[in-house]
C-alpha positions as CSV (number, residue, x, y, z in Angstrom):
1,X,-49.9,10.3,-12.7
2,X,-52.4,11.9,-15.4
3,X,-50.8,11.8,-19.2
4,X,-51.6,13.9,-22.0
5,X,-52.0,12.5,-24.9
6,X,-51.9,14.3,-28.0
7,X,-53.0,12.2,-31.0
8,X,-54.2,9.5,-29.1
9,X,-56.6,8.5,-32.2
10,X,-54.0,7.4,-34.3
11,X,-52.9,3.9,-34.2
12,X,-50.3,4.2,-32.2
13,X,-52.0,7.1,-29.6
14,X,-54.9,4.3,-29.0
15,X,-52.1,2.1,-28.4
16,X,-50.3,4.7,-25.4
17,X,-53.8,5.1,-24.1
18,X,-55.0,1.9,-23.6
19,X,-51.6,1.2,-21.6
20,X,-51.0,4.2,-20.0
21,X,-54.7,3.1,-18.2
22,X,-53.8,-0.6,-18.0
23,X,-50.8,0.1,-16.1
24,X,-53.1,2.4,-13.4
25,X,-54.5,-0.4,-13.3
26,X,-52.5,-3.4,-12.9
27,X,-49.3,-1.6,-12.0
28,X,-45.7,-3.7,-12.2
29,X,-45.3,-6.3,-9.9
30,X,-42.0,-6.6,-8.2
31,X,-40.7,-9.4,-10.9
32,X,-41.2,-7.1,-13.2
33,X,-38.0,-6.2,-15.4
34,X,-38.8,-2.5,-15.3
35,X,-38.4,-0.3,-12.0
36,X,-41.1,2.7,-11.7
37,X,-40.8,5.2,-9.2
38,X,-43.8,5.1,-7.0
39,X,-45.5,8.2,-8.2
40,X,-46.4,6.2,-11.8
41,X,-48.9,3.8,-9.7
42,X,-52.7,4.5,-11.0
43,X,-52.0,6.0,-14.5
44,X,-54.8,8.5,-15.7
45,X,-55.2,10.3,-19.3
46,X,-56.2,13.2,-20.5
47,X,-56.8,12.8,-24.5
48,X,-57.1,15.8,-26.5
49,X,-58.9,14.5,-30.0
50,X,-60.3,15.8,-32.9
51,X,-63.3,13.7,-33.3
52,X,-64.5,12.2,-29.0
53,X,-66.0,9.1,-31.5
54,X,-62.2,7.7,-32.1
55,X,-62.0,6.5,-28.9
56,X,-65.6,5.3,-27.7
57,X,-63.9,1.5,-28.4
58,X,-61.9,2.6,-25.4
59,X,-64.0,1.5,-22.0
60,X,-62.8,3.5,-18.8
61,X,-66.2,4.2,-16.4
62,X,-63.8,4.8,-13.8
63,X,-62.9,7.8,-14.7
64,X,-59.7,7.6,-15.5
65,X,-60.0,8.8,-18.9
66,X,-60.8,12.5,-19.9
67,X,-61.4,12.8,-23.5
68,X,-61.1,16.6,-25.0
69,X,-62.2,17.8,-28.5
70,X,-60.3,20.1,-29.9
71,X,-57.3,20.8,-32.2
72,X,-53.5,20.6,-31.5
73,X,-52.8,23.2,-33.2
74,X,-55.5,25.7,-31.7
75,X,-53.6,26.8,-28.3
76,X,-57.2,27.3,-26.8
77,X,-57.9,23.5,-27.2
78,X,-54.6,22.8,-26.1
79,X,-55.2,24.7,-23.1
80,X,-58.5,23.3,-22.4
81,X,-57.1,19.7,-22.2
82,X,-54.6,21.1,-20.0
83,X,-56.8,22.0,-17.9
84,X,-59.5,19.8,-18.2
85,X,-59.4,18.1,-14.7
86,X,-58.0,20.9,-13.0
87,X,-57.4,19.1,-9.0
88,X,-55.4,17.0,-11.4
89,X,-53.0,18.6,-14.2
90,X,-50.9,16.2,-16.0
91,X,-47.6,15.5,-15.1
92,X,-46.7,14.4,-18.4
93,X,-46.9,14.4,-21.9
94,X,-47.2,12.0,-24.8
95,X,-47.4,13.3,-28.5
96,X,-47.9,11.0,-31.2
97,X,-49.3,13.2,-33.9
98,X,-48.8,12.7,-37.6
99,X,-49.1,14.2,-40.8
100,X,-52.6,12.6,-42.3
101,X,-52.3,11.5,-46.0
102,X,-54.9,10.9,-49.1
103,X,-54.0,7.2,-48.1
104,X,-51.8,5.0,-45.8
105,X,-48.6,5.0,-48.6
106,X,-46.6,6.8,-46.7
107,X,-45.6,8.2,-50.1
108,X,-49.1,9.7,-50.5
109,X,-49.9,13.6,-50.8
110,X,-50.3,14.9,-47.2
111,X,-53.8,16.7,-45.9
112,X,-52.8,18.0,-42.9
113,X,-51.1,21.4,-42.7
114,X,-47.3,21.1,-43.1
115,X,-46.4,22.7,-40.0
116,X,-48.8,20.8,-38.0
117,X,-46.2,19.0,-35.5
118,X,-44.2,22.1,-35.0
119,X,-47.7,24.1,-34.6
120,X,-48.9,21.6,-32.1
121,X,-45.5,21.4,-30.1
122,X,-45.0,25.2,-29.8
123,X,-48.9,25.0,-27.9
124,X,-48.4,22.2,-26.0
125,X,-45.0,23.4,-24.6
126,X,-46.1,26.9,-23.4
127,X,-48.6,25.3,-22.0
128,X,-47.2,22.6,-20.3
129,X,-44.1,25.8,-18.5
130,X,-48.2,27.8,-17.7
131,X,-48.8,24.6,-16.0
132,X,-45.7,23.1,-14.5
133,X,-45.7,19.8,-16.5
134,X,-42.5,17.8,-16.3
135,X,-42.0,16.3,-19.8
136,X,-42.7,15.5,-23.0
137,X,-42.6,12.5,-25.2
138,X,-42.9,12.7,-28.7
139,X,-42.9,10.0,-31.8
140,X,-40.6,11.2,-34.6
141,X,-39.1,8.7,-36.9
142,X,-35.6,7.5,-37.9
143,X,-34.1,9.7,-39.8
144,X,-34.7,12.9,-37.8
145,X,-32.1,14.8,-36.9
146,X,-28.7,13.3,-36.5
147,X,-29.9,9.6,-37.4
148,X,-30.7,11.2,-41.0
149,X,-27.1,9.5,-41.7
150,X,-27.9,5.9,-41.1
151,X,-30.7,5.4,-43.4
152,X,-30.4,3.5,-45.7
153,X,-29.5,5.5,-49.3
154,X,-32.8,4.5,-51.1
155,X,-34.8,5.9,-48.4
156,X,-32.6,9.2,-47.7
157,X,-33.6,10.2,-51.1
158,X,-36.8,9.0,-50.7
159,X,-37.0,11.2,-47.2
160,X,-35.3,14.4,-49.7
161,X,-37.3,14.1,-52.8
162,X,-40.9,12.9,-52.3
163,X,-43.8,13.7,-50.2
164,X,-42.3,12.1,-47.2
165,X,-40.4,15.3,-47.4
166,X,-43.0,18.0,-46.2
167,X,-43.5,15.6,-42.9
168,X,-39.6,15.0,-42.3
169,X,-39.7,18.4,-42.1
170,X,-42.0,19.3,-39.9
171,X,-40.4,16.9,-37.8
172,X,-37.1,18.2,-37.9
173,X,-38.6,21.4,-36.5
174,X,-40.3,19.7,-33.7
175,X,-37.0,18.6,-32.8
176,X,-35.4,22.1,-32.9
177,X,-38.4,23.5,-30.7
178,X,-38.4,20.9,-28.4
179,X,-34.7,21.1,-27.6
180,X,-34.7,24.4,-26.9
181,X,-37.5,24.7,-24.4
182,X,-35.8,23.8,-21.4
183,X,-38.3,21.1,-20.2
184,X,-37.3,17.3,-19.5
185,X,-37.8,15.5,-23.0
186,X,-37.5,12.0,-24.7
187,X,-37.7,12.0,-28.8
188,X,-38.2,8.6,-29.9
189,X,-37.0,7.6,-33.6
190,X,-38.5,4.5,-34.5
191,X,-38.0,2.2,-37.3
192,X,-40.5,1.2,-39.7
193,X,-43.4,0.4,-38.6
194,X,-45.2,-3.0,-39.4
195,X,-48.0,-4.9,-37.9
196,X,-47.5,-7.8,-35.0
197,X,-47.6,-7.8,-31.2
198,X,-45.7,-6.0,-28.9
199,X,-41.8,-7.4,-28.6
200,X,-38.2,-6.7,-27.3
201,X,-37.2,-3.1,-28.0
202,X,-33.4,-2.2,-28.5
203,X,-32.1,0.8,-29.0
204,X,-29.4,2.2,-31.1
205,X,-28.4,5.8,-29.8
206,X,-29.2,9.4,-31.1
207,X,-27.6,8.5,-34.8
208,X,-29.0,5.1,-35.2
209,X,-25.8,3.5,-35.6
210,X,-25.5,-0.5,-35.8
211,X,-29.8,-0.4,-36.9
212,X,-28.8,-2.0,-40.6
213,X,-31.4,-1.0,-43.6
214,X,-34.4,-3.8,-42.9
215,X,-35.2,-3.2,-39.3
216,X,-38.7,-2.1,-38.0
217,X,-40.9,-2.2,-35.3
218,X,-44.6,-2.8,-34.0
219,X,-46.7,0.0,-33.0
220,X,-47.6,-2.0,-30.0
221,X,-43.8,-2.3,-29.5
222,X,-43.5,1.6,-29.8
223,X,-46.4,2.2,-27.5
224,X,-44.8,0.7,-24.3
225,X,-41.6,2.1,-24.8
226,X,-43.2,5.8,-25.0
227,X,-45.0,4.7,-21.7
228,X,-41.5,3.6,-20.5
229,X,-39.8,6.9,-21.4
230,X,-42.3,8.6,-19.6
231,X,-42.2,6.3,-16.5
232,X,-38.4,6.6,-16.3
233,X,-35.5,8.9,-17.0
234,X,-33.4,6.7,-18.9
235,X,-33.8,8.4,-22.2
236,X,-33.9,12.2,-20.8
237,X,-32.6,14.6,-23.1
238,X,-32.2,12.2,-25.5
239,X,-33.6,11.2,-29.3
240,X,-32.8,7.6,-29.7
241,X,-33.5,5.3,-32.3
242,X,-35.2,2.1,-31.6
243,X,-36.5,-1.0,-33.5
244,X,-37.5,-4.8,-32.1
């Protein structure tokens, strides 16, 4: 199938990329632990980006990579990625847009507008009922929505009173937008992030219940099981928190 990809510069977008075209092309063998249904073989991606020089480390000279510059939040761009290979729309969609900051604290003063998620997700869902597209998987965080609870209390005020708030609530918007479309969606909540190869992922529900206060996840980790939620429709409808 062809993904979108929205954000696929970020760390985590280069991440869903990459994998979304290594699975094309080394698809699952049957010893696999995961099942796919047959029309994920051959994965191709469409990645909508604001600067085509993010992803020149990426090689694909077959083709199966379309890279489209624009902005998320323009619904002209967004409609040009759409339809960037038009004998082949994508079937699916992968969002893993964030807030840019002055510096990677996450506790530093956000550049990007504040409604920039919510902006992005009201294009790319009118787009994706113009088009017929299937569903959309976006990276939110824990704390979002109903998991807001089982943070830990440091963090919740953390997530109320300082910069991290403008983003958490963008978030929670993209949430409420999302939800309300009607289209086939997975919102995935992860932990914290931290560096390291890609491991085990469990999951803990839509409230996060049973995560504790110290776990986190790699962005490699994160990555595969975006690719996994859009490969299968174990997660439909759902938000759920996940950590390794």
């Amino acid at each position: 199938m062809r993904i979108l990809v929205l954000g696929a510069s970020g760390r985590v977008g280069k991440l869903v990329v990459q994998g979304a075209l290594a699975r094309g092309k080394y698809p699952p063998t049957p010893a696999s632990s995961h099942t796919y249904p047959n029309e994920c073989a051959g994965h191709k991606v469409t990645a909508l980006v604001r600067n085509e020089a993010a992803l020149r480390s990426i090689t694909a000279t077959d083709g199966t990579l379309k890279i489209v510059q624009g902005q998320p939040q323009d619904s002209a761009d967004v409609e040009k990625a759409f339809a960037a290979v038009p004998e082949d729309l994508p079937a699916a969609v992968v969002v893993t847009l964030n807030s840019a900051r002055t510096s990677d604290n996450p506790f530093a003063k956000p550049t990007s507008p504040p409604t920039l998620m919510h902006d992005a997700h009201v294009n790319v869902l009118a787009a994706m009922k113009s088009h017929g597209t299937r569903k959309i998987v976006t990276l939110q965080a824990h704390g979002v929505g109903e998991s807001f609870a089982t943070l830990f209390l440091p963090v919740k005020l953390l997530v109320r009173y300082s910069n991290m708030s403008i983003g958490h609530k963008d978030h929670e918007q993209v949430e409420k937008v999302v939800k309300q479309s009607g289209v086939k969606y997975v919102l995935v909540r992860p932990a914290r992030f931290v560096e390291g190869p890609a491991a085990n992922v469990q999951s803990y529900g839509n409230t996060g219940e049973g995560i504790g206060s110290f776990k986190t996840a790699t962005r490699e980790s994160v990555a595969r099981f975006l690719l996994d939620a859009v490969e299968k429709d174990d997660w439909d409808g759902m938000a759920p928190v996940i950590s390794n």
